[in-house]
C-alpha positions as CSV (number, residue, x, y, z in Angstrom):
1,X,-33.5,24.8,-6.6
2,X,-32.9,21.8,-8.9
3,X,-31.1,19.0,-7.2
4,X,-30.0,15.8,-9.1
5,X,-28.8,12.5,-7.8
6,X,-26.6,10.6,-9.9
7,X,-26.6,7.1,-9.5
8,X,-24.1,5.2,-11.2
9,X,-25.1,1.5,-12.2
10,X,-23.0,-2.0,-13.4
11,X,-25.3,-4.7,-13.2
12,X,-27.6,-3.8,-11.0
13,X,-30.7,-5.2,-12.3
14,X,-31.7,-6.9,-9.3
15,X,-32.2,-3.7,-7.0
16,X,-32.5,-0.3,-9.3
17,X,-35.7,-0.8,-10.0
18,X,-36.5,-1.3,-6.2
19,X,-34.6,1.9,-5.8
20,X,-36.4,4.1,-8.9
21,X,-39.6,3.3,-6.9
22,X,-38.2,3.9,-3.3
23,X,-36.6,7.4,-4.3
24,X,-39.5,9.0,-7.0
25,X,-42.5,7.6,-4.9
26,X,-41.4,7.9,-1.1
27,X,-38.4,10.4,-1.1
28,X,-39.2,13.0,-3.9
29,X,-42.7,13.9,-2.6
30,X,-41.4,14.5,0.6
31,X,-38.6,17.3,-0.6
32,X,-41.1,20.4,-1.6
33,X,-38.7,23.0,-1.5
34,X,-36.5,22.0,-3.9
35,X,-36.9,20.1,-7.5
36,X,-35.8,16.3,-7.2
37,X,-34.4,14.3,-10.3
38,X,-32.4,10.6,-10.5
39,X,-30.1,10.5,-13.2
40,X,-28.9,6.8,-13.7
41,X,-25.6,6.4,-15.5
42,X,-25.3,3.1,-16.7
43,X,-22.0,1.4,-18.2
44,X,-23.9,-0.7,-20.6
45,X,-24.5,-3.2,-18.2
46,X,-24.6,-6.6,-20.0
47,X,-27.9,-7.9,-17.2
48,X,-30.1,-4.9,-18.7
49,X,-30.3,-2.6,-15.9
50,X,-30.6,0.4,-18.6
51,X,-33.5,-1.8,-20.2
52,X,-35.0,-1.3,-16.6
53,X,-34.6,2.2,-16.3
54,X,-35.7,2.5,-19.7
55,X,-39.0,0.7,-19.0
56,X,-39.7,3.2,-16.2
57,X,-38.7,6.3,-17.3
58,X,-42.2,6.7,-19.6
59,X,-43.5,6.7,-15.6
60,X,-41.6,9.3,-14.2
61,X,-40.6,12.4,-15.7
62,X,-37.8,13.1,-13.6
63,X,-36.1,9.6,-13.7
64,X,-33.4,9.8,-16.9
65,X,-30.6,7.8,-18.5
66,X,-27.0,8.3,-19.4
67,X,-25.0,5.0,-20.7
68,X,-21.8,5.2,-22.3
69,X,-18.7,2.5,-22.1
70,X,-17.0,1.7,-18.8
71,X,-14.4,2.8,-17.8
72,X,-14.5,3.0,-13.6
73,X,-17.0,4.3,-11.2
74,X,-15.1,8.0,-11.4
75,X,-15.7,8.3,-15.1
76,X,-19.0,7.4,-15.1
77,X,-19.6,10.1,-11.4
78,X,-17.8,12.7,-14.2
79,X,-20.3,11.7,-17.2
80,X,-23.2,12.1,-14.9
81,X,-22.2,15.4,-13.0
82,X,-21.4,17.0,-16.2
83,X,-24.7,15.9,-17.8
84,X,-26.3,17.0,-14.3
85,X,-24.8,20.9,-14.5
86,X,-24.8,21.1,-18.5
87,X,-28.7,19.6,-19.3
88,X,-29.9,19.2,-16.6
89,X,-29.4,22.4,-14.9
90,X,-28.2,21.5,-11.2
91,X,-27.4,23.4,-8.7
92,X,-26.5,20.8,-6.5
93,X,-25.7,17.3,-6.9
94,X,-25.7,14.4,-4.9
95,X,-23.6,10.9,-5.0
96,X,-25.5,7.8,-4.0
97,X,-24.8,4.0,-4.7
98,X,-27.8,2.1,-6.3
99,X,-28.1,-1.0,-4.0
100,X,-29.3,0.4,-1.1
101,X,-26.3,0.7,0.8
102,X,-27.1,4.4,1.1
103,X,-30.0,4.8,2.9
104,X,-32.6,6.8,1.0
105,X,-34.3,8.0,3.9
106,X,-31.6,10.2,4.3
107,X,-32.1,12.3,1.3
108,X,-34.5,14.6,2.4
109,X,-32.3,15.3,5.9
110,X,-29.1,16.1,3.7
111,X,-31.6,18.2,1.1
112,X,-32.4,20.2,4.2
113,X,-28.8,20.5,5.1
114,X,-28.1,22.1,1.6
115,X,-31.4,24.6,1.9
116,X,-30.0,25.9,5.0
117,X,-27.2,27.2,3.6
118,X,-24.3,24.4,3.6
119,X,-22.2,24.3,0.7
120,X,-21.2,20.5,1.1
121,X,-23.5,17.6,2.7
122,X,-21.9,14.3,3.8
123,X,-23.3,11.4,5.0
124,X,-21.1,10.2,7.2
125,X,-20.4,6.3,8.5
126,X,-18.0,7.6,11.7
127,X,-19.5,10.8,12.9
128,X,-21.6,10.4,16.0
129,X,-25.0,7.9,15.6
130,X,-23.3,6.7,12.4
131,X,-22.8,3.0,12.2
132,X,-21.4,-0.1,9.3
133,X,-23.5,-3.0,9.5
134,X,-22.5,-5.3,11.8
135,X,-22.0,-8.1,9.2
136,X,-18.9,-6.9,7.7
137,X,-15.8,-9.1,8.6
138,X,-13.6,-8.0,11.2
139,X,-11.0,-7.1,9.0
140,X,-12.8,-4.9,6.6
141,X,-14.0,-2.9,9.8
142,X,-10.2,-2.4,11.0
143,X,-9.6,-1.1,7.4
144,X,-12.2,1.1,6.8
145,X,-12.5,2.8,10.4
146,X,-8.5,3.2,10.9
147,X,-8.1,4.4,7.4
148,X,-10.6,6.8,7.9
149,X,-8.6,7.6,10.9
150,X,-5.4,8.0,9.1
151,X,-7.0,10.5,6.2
152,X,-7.9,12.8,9.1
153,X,-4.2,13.2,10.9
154,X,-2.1,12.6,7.6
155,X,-4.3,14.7,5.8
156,X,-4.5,17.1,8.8
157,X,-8.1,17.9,7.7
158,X,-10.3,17.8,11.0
159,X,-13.9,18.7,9.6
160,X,-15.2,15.2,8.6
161,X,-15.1,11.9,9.6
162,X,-15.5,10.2,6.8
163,X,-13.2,10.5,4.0
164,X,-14.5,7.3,1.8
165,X,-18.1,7.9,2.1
166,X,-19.5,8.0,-1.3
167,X,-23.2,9.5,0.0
168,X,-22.8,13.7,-0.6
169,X,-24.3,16.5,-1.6
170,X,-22.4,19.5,-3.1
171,X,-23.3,22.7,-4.0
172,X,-22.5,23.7,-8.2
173,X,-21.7,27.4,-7.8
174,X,-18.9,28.2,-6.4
175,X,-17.8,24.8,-5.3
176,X,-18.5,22.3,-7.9
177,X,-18.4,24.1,-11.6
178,X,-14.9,25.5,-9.8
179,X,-13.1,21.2,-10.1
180,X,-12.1,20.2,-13.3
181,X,-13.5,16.9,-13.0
182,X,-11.4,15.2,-15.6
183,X,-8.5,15.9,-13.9
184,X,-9.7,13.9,-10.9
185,X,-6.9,10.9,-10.4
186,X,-7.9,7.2,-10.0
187,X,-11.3,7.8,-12.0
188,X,-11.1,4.1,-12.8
189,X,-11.0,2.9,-9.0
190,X,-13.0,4.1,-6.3
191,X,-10.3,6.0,-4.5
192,X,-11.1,8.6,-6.9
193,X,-13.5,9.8,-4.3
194,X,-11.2,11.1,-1.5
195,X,-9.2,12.9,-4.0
196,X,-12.9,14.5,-5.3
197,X,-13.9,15.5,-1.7
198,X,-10.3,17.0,-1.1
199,X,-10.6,19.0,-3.7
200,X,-14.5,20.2,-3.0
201,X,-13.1,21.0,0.6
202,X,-11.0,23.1,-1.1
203,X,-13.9,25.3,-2.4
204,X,-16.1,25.3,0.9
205,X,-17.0,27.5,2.8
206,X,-19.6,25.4,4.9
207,X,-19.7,21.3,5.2
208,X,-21.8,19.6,7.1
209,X,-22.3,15.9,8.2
210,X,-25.2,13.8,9.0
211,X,-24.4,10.1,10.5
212,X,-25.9,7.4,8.1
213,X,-26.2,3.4,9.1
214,X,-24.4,2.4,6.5
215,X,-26.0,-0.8,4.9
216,X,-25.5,-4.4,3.3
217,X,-26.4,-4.5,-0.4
218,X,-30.0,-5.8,-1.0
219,X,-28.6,-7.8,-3.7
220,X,-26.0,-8.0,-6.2
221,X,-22.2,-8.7,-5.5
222,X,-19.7,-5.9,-3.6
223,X,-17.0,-4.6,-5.7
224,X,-14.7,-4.0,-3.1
225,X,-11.4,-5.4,-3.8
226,X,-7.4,-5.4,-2.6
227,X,-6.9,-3.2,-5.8
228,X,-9.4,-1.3,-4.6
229,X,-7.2,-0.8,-1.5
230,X,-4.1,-0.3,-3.2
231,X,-5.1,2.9,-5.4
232,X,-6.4,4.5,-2.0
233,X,-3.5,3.9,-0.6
234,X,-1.4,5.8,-3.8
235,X,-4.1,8.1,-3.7
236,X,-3.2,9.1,0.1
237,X,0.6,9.2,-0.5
238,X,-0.3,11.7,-3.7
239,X,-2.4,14.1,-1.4
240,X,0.0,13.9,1.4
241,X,2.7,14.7,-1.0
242,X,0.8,17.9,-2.3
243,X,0.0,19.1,0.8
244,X,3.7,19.0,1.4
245,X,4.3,21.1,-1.6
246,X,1.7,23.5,-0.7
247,X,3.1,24.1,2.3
248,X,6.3,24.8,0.9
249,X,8.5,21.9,2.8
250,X,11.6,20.7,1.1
């Protein structure tokens, strides 16, 4: 089995090459039943992260690049999971940030996951023995855990916690090669994420979630914003409003 990890990348100079080294010399020898690569799909960042990954790539075979314009963290997921199925071959791929937010010492648990049969792998911040760092203004904690909240009964989807994660694993046939990925709203904003993992519900037959502690960035600025917020929040009234139709309410 061929598993790639795309990693999408905006000025992250300061950790990805931290990361590179983390995943292919730590992680990847630790996964033997399955064959590991880290694709990095970098919007022409103007600090030179692609120039790092470039540097390194000579090093490890299975580290590659993708760059292309940007356009929004969804666009550049859909670049790299495309390029993942199409050249690469996947037949699973997995979501993880770059700055070490997303524990990489959980790869190999969710890699296990996948091997034993589960179609869709989530690492989840609000399952049990899942945590967010205790740093994180009060505020942003009553967002993140209440909206989370709120996905599940609006939703009326009761088999995850954890609707925003961005750390998951999903299975190509049958589940992923089945989304037409450009049709994904809100590619520009990170809310296209819950809108994804609605629609890869949709196609699974088995999910499964492992808690993660999920952590402060190592370095680099967050790029969480109140228009961030806001194009979850039309996201949400979009889902709820097809799940009305589906249903077949007036």
């Amino acid at each position: 089995m061929t598993i790639v990890i795309v990693m999408p990348t905006y000025n992250e100079a300061a950790c990805i090459g931290g990361m590179i080294r983390v995943l292919l010399e730590r992680i990847f020898p630790e996964i033997t039943r399955a064959r590991m690569h880290l694709l990095i799909v970098d919007d022409d960042s103007p600090d030179g992260t692609g120039d790092v990954v470039r540097a390194m790539a000579s090093r490890y075979p299975c580290l590659h690049l993708l760059t292309g314009t940007r356009r929004g963290l969804g666009w550049a997921y859909v670049r790299g999971m495309k390029y993942a199925m199409d050249v690469l071959h996947a037949d699973a791929v997995m979501e993880m940030d770059a700055d070490f937010q997303h524990d990489p010492a959980c790869v190999p648990h969710m890699v296990e996951r996948l091997l034993a049969g589960a179609d869709y792998v989530i690492g989840s911040r609000y399952t049990v023995g899942g945590s967010v760092p205790a740093s994180w203004l009060r505020y942003r904690k009553f967002l993140s855990f209440w909206g989370n909240r709120a996905f599940r009964c609006l939703l009326n989807e009761r088999r995850i916690h954890d609707y925003t994660t961005g750390f998951r694993l999903t299975r190509v046939k049958g589940v992923l090669d089945q989304i037409v990925l450009e049709n994904v709203p809100a590619l520009e904003r990170f809310a296209f994420k819950i809108d994804l993992l609605c629609r890869t519900l949709n196609c699974t037959r088995r999910i499964e979630e492992i808690p993660i502690h999920f952590q402060e960035r190592r370095a680099g600025t967050t790029k969480f914003s109140l228009k961030e917020l806001a194009a979850t929040g039309r996201v949400l009234c979009r889902l709820i409003g097809r799940n009305i139709r589906q249903i077949g309410y007036p």
